[in-house]
Predicted model as a PDB file, atoms N, CA, C, CB and O in Angstrom, pLDDT in the B-factor column:
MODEL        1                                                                  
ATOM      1  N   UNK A   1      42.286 -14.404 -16.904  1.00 37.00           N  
ATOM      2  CA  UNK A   1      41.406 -15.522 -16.617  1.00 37.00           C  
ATOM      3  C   UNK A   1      40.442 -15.713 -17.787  1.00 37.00           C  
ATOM      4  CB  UNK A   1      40.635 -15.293 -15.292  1.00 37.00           C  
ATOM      5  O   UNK A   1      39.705 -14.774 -18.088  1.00 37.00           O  
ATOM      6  N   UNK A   2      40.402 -16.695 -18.369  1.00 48.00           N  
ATOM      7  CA  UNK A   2      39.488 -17.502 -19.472  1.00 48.00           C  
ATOM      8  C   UNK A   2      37.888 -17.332 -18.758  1.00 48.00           C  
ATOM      9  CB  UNK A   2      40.059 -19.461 -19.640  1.00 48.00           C  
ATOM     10  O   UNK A   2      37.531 -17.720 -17.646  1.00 48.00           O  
ATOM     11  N   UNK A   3      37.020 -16.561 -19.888  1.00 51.00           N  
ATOM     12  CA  UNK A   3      35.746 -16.823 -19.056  1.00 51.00           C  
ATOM     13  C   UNK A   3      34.961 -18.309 -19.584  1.00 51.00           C  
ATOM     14  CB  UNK A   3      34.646 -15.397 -19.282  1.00 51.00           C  
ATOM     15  O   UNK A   3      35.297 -18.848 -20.638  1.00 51.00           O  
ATOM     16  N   UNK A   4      34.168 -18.720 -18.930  1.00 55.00           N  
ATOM     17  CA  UNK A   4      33.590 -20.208 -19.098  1.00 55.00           C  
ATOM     18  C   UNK A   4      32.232 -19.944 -19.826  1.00 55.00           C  
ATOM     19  CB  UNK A   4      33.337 -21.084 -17.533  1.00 55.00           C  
ATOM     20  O   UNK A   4      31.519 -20.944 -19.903  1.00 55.00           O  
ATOM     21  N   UNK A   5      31.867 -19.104 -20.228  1.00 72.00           N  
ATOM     22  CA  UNK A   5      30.369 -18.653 -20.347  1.00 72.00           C  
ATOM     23  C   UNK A   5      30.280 -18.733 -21.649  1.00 72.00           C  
ATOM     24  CB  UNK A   5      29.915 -17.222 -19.803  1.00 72.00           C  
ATOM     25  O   UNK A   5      31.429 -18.524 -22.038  1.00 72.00           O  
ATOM     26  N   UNK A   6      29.357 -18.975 -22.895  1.00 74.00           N  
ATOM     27  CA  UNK A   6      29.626 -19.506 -23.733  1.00 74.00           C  
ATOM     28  C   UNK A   6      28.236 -18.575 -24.082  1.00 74.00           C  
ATOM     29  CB  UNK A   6      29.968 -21.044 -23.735  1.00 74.00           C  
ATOM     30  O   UNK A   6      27.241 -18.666 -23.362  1.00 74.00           O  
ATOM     31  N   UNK A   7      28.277 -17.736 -25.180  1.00 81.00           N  
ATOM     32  CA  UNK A   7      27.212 -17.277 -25.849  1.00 81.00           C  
ATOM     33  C   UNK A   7      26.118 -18.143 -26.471  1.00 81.00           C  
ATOM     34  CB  UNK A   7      27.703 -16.589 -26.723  1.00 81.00           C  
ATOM     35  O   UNK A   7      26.253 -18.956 -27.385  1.00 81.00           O  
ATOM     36  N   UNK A   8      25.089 -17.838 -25.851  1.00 86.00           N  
ATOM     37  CA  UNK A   8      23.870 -18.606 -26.719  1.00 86.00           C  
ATOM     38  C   UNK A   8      23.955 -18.359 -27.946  1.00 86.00           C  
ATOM     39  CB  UNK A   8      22.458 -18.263 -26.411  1.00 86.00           C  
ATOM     40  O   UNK A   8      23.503 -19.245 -28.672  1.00 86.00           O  
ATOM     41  N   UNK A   9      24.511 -17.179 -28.601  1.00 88.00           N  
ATOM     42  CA  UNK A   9      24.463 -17.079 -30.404  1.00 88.00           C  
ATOM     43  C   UNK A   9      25.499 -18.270 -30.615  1.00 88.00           C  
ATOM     44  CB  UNK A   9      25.141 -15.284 -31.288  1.00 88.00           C  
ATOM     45  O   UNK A   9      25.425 -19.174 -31.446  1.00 88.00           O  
ATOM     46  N   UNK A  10      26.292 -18.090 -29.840  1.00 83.00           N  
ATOM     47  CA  UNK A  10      27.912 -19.270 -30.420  1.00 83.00           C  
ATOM     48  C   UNK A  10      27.298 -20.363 -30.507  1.00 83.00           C  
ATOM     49  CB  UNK A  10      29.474 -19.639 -29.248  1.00 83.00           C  
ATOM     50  O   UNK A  10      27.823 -21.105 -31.338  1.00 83.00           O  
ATOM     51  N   UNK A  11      26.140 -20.916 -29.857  1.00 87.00           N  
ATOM     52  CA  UNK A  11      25.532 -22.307 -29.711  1.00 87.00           C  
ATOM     53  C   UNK A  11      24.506 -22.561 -30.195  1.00 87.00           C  
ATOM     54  CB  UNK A  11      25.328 -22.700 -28.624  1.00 87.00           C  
ATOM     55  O   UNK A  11      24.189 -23.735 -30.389  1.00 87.00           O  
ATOM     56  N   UNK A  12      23.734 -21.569 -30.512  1.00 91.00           N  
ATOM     57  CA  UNK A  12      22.643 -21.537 -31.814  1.00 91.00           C  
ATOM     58  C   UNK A  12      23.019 -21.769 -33.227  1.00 91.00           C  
ATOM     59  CB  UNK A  12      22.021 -20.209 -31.930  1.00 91.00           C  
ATOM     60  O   UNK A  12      22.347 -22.347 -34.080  1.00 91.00           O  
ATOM     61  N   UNK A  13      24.682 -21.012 -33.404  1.00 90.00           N  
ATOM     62  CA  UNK A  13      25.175 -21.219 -34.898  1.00 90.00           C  
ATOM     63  C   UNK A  13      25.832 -22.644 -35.174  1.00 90.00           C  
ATOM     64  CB  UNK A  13      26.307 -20.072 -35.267  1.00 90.00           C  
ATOM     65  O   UNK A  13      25.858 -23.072 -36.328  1.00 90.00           O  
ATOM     66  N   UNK A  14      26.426 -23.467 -33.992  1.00 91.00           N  
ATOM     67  CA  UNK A  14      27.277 -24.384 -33.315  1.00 91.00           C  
ATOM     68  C   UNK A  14      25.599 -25.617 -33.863  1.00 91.00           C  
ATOM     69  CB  UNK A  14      27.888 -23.847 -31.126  1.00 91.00           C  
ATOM     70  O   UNK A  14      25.550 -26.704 -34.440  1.00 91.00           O  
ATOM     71  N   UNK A  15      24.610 -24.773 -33.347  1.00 93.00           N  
ATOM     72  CA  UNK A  15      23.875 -25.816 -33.870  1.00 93.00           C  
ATOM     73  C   UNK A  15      22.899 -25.984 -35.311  1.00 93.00           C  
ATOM     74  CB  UNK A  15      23.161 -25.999 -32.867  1.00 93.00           C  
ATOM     75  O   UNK A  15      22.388 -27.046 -35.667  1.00 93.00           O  
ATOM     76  N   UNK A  16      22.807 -24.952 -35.876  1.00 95.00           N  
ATOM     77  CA  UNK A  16      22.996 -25.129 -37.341  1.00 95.00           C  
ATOM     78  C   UNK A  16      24.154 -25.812 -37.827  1.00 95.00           C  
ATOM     79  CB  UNK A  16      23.010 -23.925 -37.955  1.00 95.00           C  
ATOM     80  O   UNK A  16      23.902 -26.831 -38.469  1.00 95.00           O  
ATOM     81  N   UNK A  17      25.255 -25.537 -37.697  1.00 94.00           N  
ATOM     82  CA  UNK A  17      26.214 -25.958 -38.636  1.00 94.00           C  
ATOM     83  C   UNK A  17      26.002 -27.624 -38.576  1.00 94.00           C  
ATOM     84  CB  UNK A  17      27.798 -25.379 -38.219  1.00 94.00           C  
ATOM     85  O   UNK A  17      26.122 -28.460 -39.471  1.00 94.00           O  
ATOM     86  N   UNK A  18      25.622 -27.774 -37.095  1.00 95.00           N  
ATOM     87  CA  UNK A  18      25.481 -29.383 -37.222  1.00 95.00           C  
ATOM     88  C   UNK A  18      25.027 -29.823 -38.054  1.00 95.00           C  
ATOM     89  CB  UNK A  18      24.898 -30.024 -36.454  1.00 95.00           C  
ATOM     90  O   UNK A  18      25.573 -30.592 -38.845  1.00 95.00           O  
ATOM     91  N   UNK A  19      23.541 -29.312 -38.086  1.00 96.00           N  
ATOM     92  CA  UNK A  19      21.735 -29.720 -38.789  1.00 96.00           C  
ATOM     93  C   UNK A  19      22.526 -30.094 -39.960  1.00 96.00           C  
ATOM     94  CB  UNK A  19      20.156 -28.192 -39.138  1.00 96.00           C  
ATOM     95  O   UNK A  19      22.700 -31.257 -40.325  1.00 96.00           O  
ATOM     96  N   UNK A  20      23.120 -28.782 -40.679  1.00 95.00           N  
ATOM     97  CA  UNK A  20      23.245 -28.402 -41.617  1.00 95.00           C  
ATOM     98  C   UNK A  20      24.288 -29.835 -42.256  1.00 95.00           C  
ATOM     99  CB  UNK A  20      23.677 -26.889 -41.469  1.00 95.00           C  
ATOM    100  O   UNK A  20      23.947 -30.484 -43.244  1.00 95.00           O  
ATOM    101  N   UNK A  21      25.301 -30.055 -41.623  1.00 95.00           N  
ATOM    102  CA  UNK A  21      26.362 -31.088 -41.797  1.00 95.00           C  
ATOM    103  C   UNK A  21      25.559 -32.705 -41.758  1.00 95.00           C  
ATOM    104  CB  UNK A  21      27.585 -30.857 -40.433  1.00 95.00           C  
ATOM    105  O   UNK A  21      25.960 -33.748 -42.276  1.00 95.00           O  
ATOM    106  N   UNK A  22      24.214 -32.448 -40.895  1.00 96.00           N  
ATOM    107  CA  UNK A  22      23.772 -34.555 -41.119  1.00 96.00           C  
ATOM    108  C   UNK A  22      22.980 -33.968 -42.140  1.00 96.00           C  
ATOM    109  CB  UNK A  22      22.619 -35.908 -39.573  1.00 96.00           C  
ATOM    110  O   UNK A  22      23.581 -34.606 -43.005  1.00 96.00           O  
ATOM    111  N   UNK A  23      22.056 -33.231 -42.881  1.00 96.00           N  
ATOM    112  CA  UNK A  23      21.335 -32.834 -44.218  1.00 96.00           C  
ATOM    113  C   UNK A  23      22.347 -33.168 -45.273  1.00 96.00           C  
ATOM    114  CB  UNK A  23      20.882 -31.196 -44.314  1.00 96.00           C  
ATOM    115  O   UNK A  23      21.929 -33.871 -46.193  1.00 96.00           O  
ATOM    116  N   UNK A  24      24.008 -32.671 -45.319  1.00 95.00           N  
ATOM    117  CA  UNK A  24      24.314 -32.747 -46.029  1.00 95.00           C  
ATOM    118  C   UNK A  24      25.247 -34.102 -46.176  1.00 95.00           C  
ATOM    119  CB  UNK A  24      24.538 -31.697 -46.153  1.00 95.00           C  
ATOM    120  O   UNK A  24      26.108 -33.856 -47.021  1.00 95.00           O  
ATOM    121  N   UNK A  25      25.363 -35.187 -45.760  1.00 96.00           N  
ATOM    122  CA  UNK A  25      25.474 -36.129 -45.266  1.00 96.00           C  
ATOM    123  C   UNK A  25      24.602 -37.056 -45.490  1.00 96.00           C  
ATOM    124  CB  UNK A  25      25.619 -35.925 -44.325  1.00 96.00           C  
ATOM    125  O   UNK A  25      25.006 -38.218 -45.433  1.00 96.00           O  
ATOM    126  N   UNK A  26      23.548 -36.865 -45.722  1.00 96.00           N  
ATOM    127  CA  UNK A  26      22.183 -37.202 -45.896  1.00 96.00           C  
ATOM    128  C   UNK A  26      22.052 -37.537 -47.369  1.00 96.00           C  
ATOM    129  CB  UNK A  26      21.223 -36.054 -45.439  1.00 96.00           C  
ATOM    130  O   UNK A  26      21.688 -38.613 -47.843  1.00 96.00           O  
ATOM    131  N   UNK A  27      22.370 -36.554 -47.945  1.00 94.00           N  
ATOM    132  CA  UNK A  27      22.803 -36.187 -49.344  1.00 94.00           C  
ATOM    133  C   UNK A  27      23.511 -36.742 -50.150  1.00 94.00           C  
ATOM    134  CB  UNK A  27      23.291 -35.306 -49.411  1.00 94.00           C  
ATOM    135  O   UNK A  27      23.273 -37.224 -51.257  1.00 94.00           O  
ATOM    136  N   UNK A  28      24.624 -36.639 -49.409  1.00 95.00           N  
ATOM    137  CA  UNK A  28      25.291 -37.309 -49.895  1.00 95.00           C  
ATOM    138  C   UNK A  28      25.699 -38.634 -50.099  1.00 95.00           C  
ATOM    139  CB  UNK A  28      25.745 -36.937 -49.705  1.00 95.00           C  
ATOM    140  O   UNK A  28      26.376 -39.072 -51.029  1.00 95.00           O  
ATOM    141  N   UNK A  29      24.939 -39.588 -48.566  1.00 95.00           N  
ATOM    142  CA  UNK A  29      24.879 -40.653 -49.025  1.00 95.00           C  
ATOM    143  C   UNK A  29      23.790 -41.101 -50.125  1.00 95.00           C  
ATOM    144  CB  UNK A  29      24.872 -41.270 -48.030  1.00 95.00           C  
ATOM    145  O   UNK A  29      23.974 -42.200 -50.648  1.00 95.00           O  
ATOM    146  N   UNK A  30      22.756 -40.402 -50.490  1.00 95.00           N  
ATOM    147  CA  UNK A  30      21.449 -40.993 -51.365  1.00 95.00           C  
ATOM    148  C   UNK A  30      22.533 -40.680 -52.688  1.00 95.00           C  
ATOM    149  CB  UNK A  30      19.506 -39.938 -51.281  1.00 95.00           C  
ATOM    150  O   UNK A  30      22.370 -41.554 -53.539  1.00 95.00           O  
ATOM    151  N   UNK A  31      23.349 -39.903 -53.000  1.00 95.00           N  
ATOM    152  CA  UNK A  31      23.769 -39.563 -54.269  1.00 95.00           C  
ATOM    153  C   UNK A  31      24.846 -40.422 -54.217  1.00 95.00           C  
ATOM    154  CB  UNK A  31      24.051 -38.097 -54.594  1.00 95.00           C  
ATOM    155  O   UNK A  31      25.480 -40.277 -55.262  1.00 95.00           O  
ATOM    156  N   UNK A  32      25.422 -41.355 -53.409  1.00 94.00           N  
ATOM    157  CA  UNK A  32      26.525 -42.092 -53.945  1.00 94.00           C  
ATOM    158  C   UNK A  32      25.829 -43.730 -54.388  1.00 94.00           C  
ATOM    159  CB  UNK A  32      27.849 -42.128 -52.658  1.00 94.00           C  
ATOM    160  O   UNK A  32      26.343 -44.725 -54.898  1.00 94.00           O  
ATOM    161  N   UNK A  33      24.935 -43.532 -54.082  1.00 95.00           N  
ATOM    162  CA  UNK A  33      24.011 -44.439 -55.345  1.00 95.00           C  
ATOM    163  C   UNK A  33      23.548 -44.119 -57.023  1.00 95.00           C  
ATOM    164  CB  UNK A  33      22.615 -44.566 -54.739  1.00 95.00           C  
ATOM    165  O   UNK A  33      23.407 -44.899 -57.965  1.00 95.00           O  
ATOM    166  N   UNK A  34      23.459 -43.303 -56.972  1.00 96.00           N  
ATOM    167  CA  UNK A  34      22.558 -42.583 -58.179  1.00 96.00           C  
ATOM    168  C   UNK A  34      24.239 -42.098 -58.635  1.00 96.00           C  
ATOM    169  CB  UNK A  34      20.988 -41.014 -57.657  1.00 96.00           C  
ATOM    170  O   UNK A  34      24.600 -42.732 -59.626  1.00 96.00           O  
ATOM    171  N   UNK A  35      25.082 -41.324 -58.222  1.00 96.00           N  
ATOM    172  CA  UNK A  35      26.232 -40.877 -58.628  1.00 96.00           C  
ATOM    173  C   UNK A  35      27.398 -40.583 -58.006  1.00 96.00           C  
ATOM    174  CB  UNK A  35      26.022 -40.091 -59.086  1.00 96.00           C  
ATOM    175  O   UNK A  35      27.485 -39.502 -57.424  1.00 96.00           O  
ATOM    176  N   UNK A  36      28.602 -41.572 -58.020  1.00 95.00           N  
ATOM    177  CA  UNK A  36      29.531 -41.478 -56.843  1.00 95.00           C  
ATOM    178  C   UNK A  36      30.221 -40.529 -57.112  1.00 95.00           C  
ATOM    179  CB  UNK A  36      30.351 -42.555 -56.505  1.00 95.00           C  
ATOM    180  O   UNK A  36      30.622 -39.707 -56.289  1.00 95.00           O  
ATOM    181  N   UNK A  37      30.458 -40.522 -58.365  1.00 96.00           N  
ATOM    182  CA  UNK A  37      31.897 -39.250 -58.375  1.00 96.00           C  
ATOM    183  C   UNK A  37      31.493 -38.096 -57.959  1.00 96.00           C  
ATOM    184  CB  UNK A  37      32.618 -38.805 -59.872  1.00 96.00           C  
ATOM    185  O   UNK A  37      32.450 -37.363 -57.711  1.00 96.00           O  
ATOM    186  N   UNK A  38      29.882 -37.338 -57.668  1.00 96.00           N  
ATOM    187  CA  UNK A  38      29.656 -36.093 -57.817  1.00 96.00           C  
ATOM    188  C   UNK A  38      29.733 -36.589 -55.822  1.00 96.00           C  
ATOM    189  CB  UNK A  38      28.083 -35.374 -58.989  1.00 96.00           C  
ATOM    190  O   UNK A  38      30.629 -36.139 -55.109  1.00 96.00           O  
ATOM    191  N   UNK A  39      28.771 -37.415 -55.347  1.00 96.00           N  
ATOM    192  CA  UNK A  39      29.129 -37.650 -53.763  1.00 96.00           C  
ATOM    193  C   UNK A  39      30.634 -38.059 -53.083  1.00 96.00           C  
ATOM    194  CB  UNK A  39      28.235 -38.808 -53.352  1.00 96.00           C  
ATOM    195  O   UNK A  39      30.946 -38.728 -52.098  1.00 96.00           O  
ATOM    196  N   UNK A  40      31.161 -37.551 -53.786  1.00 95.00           N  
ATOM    197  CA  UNK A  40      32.763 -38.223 -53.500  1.00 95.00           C  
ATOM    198  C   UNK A  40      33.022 -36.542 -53.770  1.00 95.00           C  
ATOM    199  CB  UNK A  40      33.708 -39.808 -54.863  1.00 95.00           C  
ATOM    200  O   UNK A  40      33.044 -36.020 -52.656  1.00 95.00           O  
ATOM    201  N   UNK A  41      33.219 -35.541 -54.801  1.00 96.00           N  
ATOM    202  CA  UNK A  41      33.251 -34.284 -54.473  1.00 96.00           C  
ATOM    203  C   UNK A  41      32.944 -33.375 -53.711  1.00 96.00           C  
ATOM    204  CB  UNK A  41      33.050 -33.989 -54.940  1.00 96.00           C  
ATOM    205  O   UNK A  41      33.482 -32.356 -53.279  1.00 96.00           O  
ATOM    206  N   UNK A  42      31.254 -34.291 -53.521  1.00 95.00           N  
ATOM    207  CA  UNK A  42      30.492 -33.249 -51.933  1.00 95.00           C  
ATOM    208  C   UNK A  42      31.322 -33.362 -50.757  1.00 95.00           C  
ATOM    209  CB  UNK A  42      28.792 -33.887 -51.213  1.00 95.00           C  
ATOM    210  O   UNK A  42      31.705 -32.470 -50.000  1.00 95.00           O  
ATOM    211  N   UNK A  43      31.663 -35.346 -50.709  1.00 95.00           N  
ATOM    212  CA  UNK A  43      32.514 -35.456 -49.622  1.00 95.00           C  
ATOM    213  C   UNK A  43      33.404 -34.683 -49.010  1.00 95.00           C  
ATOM    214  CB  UNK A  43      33.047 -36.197 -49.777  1.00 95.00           C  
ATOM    215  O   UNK A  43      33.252 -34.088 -47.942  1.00 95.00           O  
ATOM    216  N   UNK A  44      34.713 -34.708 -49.987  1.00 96.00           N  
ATOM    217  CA  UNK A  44      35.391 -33.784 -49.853  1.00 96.00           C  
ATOM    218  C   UNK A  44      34.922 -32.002 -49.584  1.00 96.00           C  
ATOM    219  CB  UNK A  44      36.024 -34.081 -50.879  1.00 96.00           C  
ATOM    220  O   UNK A  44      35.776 -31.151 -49.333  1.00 96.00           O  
ATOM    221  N   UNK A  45      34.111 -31.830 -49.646  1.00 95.00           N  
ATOM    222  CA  UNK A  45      33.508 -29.876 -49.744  1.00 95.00           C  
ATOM    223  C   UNK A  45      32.566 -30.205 -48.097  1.00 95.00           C  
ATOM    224  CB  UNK A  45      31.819 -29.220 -51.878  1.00 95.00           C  
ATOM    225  O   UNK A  45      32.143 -29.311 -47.364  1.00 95.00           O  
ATOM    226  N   UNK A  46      32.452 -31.447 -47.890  1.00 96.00           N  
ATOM    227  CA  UNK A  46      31.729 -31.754 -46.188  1.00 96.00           C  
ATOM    228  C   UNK A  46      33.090 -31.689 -44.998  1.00 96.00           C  
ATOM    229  CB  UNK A  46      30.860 -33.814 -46.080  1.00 96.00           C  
ATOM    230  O   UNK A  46      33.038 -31.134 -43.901  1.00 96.00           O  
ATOM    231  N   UNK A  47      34.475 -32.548 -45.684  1.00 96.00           N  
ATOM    232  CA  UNK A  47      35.450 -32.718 -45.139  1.00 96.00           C  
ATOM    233  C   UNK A  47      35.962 -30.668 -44.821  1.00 96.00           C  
ATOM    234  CB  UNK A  47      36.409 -33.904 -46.217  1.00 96.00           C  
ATOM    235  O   UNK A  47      36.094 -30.041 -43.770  1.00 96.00           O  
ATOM    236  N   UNK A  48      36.083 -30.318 -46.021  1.00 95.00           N  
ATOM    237  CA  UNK A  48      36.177 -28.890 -45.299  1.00 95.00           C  
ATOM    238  C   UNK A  48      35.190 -28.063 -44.129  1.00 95.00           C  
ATOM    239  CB  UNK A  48      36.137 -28.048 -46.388  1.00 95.00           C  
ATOM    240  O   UNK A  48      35.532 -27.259 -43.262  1.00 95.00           O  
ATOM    241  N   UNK A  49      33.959 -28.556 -44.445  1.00 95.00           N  
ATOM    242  CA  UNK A  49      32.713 -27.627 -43.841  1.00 95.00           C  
ATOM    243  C   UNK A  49      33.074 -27.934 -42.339  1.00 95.00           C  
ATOM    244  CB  UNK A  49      30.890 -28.152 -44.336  1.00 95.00           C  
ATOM    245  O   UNK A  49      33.219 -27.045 -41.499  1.00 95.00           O  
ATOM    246  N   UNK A  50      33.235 -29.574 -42.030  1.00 96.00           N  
ATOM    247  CA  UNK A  50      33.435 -30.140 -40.629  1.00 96.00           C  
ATOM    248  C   UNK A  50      34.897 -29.329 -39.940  1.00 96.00           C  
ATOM    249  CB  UNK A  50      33.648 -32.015 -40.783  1.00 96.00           C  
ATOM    250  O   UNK A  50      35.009 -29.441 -38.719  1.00 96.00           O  
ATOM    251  N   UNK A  51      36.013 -28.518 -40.694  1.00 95.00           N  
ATOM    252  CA  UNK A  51      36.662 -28.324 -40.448  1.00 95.00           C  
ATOM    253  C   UNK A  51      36.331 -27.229 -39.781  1.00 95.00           C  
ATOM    254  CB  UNK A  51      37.291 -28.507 -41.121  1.00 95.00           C  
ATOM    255  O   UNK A  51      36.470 -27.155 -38.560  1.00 95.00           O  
ATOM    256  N   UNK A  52      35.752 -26.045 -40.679  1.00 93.00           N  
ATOM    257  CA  UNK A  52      35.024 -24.804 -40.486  1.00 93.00           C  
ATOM    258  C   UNK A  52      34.445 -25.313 -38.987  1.00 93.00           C  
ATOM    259  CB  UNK A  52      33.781 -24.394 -41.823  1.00 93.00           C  
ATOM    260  O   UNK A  52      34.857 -24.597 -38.074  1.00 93.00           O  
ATOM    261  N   UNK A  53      33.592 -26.387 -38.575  1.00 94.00           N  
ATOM    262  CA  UNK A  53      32.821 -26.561 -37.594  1.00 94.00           C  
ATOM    263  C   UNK A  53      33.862 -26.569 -36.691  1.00 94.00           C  
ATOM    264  CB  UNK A  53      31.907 -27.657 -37.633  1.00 94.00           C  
ATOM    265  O   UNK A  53      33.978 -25.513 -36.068  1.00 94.00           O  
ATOM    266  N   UNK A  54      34.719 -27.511 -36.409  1.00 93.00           N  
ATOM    267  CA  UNK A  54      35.810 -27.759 -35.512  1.00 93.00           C  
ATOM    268  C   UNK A  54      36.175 -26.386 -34.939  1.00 93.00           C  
ATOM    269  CB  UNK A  54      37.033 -28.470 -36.237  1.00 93.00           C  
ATOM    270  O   UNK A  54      36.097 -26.042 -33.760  1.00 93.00           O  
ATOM    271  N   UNK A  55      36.587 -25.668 -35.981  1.00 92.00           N  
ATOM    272  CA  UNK A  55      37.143 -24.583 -35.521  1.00 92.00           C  
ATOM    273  C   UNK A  55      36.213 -23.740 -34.808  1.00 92.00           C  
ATOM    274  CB  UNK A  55      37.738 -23.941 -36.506  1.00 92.00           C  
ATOM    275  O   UNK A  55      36.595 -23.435 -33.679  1.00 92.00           O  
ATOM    276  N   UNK A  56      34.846 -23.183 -35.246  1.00 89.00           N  
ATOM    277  CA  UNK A  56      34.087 -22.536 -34.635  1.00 89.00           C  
ATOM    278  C   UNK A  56      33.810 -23.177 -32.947  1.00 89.00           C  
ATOM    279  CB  UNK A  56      32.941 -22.469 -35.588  1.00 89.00           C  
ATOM    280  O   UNK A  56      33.582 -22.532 -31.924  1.00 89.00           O  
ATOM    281  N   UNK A  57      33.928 -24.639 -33.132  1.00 89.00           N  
ATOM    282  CA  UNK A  57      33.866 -25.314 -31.880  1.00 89.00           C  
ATOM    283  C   UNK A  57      35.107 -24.532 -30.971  1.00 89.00           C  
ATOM    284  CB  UNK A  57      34.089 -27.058 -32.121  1.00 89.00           C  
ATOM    285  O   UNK A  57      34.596 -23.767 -30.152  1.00 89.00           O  
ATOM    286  N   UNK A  58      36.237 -24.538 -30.931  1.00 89.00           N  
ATOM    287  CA  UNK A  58      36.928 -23.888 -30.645  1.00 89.00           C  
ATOM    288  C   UNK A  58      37.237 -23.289 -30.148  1.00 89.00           C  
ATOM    289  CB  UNK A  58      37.066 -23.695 -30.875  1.00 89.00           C  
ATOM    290  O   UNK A  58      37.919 -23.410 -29.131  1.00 89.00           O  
ATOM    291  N   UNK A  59      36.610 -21.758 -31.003  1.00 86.00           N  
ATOM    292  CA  UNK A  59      36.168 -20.663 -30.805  1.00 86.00           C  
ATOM    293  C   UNK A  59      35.402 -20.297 -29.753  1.00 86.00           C  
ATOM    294  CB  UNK A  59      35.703 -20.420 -31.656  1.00 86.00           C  
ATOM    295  O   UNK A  59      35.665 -19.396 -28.958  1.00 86.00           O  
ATOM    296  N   UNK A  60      34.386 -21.050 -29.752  1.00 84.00           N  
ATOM    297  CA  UNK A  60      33.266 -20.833 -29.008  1.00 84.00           C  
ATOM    298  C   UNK A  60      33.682 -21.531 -27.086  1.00 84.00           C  
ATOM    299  CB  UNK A  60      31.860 -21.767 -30.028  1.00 84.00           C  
ATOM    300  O   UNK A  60      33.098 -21.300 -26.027  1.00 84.00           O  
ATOM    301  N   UNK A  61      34.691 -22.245 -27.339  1.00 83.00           N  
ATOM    302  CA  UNK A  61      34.778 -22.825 -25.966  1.00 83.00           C  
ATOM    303  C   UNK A  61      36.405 -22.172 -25.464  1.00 83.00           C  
ATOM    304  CB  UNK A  61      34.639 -24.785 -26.040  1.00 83.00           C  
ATOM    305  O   UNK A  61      37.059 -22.523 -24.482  1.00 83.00           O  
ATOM    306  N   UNK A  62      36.769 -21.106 -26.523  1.00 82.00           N  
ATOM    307  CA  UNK A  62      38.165 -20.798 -26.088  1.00 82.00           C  
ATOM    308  C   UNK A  62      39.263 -21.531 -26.194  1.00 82.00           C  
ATOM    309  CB  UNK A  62      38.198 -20.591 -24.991  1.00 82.00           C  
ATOM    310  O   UNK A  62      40.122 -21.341 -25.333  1.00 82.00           O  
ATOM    311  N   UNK A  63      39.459 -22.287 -26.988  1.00 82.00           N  
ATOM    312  CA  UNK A  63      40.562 -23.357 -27.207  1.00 82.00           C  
ATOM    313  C   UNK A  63      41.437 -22.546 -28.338  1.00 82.00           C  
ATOM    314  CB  UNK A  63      39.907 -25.017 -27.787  1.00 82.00           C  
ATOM    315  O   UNK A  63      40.659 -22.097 -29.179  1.00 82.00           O  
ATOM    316  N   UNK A  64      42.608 -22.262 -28.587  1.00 74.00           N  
ATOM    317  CA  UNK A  64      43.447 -21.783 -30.071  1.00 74.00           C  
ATOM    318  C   UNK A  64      43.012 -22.931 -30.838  1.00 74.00           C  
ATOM    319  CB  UNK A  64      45.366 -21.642 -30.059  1.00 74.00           C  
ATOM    320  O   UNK A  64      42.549 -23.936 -30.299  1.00 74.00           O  
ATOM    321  N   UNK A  65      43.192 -22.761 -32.439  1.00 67.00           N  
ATOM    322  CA  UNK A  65      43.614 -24.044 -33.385  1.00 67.00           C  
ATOM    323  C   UNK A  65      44.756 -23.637 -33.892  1.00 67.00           C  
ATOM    324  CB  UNK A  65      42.634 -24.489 -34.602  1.00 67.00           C  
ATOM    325  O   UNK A  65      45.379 -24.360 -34.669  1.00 67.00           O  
TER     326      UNK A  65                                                      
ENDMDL                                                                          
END                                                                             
């Protein structure tokens, strides 16, 4: 049986990674004014981070990826 109970650490880190993902988002849109190609690299290095998130999402609720 799958337990339903979900660690407050899993959801404390669940909620950094967020913060952390609209800051950098944040970022990255002010720099695709001033410089696209370097916000078009972050992009891509955000596209992984959100992945990292997904998965910890996952994790944290018992789902495989």
């Amino acid at each position: 049986m799958m337990s339903t109970e979900v660690s407050l650490d899993h959801l404390k880190t669940l909620q950094e990674l967020t913060k952390d993902a609209h800051s950098m988002a944040e970022t990255i849109d002010e720099l695709s004014r001033t410089n696209p190609l370097l916000s078009t690299v972050l992009l891509a290095a955000m596209d992984v981070y959100l992945e990292a998130i997904r998965e910890h999402i996952s994790y944290t609720i018992g789902v495989p990826t």
